[in-house]
N, C-alpha and C positions, 0 to 999 in steps of 0.2 A: 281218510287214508285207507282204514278196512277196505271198504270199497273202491277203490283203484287199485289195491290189490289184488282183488280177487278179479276186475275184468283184465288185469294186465296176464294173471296167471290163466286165464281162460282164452285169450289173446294167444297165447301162444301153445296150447295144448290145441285149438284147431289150427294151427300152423304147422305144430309138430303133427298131426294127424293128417292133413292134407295131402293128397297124391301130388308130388312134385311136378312138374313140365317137362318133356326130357329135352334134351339141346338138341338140336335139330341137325345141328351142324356145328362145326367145330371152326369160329370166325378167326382168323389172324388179321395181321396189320398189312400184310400183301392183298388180300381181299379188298379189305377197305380203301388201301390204294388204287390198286385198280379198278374201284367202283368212280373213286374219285375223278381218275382220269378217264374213265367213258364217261363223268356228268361235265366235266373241261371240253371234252372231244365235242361235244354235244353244245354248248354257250359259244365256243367260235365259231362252230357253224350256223347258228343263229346270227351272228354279228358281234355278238357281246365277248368282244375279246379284252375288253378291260377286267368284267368279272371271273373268266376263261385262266387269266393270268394268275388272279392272284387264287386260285383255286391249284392252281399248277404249284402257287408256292408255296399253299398249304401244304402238299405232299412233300416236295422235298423239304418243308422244315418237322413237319409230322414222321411222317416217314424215308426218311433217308437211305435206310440199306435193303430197301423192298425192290425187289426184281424191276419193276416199272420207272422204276429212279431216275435212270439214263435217260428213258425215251423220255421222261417229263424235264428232264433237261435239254436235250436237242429240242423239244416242242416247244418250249416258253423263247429258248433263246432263238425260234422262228417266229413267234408273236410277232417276240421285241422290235427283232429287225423289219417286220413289216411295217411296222408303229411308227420307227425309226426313218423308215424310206420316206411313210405319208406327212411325217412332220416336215423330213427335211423338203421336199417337193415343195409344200406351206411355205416357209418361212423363201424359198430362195425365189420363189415367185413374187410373194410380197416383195421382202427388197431388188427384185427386178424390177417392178412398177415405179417404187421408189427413185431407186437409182436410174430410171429411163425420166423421171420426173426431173432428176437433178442435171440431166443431160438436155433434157429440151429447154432448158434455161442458159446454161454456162457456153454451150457451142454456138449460139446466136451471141451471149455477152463475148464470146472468146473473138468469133468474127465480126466484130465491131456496131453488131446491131443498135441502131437507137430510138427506133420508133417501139412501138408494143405489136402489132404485128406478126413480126419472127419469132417473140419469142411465146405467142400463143399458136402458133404453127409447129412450133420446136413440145410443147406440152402435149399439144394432137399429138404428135407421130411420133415421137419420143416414148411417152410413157406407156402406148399400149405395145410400141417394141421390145422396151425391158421385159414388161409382161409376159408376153407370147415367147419373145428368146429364153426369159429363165424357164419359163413349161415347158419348154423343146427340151433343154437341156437335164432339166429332172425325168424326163420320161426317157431319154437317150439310152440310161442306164440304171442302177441300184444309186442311190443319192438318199444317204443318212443323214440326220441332224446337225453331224460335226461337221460334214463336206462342204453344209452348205451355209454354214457360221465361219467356215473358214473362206469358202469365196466371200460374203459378206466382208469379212475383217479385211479382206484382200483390197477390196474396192478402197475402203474408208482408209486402210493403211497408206494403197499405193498414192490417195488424193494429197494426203499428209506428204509426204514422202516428194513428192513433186513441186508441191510450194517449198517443202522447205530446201530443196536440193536445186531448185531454179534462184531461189534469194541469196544460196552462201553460192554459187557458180555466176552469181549476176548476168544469168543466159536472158536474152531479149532486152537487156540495156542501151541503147543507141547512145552514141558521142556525136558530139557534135562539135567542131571546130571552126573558127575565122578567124579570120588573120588579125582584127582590130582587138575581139574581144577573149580570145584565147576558147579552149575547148569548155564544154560544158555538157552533161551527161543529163542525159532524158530516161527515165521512169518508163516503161510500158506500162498502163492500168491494163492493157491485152494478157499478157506476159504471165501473170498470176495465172489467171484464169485457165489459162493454154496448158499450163502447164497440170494444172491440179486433174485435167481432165484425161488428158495424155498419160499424168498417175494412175490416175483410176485406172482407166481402161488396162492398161500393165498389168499392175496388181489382179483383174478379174480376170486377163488372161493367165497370170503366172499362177495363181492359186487354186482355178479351176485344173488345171493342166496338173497339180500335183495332187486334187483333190480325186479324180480320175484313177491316177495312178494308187492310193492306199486306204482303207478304209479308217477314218479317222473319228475318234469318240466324240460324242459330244463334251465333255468332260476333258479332252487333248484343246479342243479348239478353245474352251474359256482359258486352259492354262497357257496358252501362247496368245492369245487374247490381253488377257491381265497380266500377264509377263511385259509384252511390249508396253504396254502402255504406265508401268511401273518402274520399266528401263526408262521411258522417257523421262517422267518425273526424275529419277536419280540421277541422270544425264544434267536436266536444269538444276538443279540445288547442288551437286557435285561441282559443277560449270561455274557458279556462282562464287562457292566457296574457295575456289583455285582462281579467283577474279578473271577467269575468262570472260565474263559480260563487257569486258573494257576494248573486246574485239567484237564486235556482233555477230561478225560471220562465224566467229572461232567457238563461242558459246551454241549458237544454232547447228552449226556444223557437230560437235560434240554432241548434241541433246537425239543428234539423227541417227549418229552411230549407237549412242549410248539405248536409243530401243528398237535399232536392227538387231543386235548383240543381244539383247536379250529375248526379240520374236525367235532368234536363227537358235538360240540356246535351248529355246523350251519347246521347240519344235523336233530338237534332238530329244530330249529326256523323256516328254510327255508320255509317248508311246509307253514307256518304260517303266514308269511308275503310277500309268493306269488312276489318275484322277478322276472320283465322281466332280462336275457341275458344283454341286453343293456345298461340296469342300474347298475347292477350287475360290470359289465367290467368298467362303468362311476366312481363309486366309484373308482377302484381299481386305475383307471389311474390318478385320484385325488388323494391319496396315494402316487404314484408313482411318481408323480411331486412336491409334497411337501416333498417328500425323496430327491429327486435328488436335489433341494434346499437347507436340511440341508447339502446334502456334498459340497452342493459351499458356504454354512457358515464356513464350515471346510476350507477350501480350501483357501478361504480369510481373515480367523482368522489364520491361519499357526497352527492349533491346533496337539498342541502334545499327549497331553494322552490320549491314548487309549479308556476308557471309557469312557470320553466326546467325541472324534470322534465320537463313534456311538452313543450314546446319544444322540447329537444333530438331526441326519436322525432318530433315533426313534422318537422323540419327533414330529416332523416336520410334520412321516408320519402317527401317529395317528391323527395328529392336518388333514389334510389332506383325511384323512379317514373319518370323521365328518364330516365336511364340505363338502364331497362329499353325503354324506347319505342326509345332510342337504336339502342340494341344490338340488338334485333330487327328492325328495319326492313325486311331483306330476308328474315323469318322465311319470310313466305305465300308469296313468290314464291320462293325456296330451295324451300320442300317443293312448289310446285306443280309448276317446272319444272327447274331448276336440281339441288335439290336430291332429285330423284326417284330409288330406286331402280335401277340398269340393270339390262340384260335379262343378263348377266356376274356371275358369283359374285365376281371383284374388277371395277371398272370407274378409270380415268381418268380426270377433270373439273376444267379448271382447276387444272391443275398439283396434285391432292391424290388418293387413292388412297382407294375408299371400295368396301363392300361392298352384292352386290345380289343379285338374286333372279333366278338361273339358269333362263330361259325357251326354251320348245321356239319353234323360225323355222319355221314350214312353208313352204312354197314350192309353186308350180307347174309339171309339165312334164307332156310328154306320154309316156305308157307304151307301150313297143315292143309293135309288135302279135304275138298269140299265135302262139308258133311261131318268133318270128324270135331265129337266138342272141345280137344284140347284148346 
């Protein structure tokens, strides 16, 4: 113990004798920001705008009321939307290919084809059309992620929407009449077909044409996305339990309204309450799990009628749908600012311990000049 004594006290009497280092410079948090965002400026321009970005967010979460602030705000959020263009171009190409695939199939089945023939002539020339027409179309103009989930949704909405609006209208139904055997009503198997496509096509024009018109989130189009398609569901089990199934048209007719009503509803709000994707999908899958619960109510009660079967998974997955809105509420704003990453492999926020991403600080000073031994 002597001995640790004495090199501790020796330890620091050439410490205290030591010629100190003078500061060279006098470093602030403006500095280092703007060192930050000339090594950002510098990673985009190489290509690397994924690491670019999140270097951008280090300073506004580091440095927030540093003069550079603004322009690292206008800079990230032109990243983004470049990012945002080259996704959405992706995806609206892919399901151009797709949906030009589904079209070189159904317009030969629609036209009566029935050899195999047409409809591998209809796959040729079909599906490198979608192709080529949705690249036209993404290259025409700025085309974001959501634009082009919302054309997508348009297509699949408007095909839905056709069959079921051709089945309660009974449009392409022939009668047929004679005098011995009295009338009798013929089916088109054409009919369907005709109609799902003539959907579609609608739908890719009516959606493109308002996707043109406003810049829509990606985060807008999953919530008119899962909106419609959750009107639907509440349409059928709502339909069920008001014994509308005892009319066929009158339950289908109801199940179309019931997720127009909800696409036309969420397509109002969305804008408005500015939904991440993520949150969007969080609700749905809370929904989803408290649906799939009322059917193991069902399931465990042995329940017989019909309208309380679905009753109960209605009930469940409104109740479920709530509580997921509920519960998420500070989902977007947790991961935008709160909830971010720190620049610390463990970091402290809010009294709770959480893990981040260990990031280099550069800093500013000035380097002694050549020759001098400080």
């Amino acid at each position: 113990m002597k001995h640790f004594c004495c090199i501790a006290l020796l330890c620091l009497a050439l410490g205290a004798g030591a010629r100190p280092r003078a500061a060279a410079a006098q470093v602030t948090a403006a500095d280092t920001a703007a060192v930050l965002y000339q090594v950002a400026e510098q990673l985009a321009a190489a290509g690397d705008r994924a690491l670019a970005q999140q270097m951008l967010r280090l300073i506004l979460r580091q440095y927030p009321g540093t003069p550079v602030a603004a322009e690292v705000e206008r800079r990230l959020a032109e990243l983004h939307g470049r990012d945002e263009e080259t996704s959405g171009r992706v995806e609206l190409t892919v399901w151009g290919t797709i949906y030009g695939a589904w079209l070189g199939l159904a317009v030969p089945w629609a036209l009566g084809a029935e050899s195999p023939e047409p409809f591998g002539a209809g796959l040729l020339i079909a599906a490198p059309t979608g192709l080529f027409a949705a690249r036209a179309f993404g290259r025409s103009g700025p085309l974001s992620l959501g634009q082009a989930r919302v054309i997508r949704w348009g297509s699949i909405w408007g095909t839905w929407q056709g069959i079921g609006w051709r089945e309660v209208l009974d449009i392409g139904d022939e009668q047929f009449c004679d005098p011995t055997f009295g009338c009798s009503s013929f089916d088109s198997d054409l009919a369907p077909v005709t109609a799902a496509v003539l959907g579609g096509l609608t739908g890719i024009g009516v959606s493109a044409a308002l996707a043109r018109t406003r810049n829509i989130s990606a985060g807008s189009a999953a919530v008119v996305e899962l909106s419609s398609i959750w009107g639907t569901w509440l349409g059928v089990s709502s339909g069920i339990v008001l014994n509308l199934d005892e009319n066929e048209d009158g339950l289908l007719s109801h199940t179309l309204l019931a997720g127009n009503l909800a696409l036309v509803t969420a397509a109002l709000i969305a804008p408005a309450i500015d939904m991440s994707v993520g949150r969007a999908r969080l609700i749905s899958v809370s929904g989803l799990g408290a649906a799939i619960i009322g059917l193991g109510l069902d399931l465990l009660s042995n329940v017989e009628d019909e309208g309380l079967a679905f009753g109960i998974p209605m009930v469940t997955s409104l109740t479920g749908l709530i509580a997921g809105a509920a519960w998420t509420r500070n989902y977007d704003r947790a991961g935008s600012r709160e909830g971010a990453p720190g620049a610390a492999l463990l970091n402290i926020r809010n009294g709770r311990l959480t893990l981040g991403t260990p990031m280099p600080m550069p800093t500013v000073f000035r380097g002694s000049p050549r020759g001098d031994p400080r």
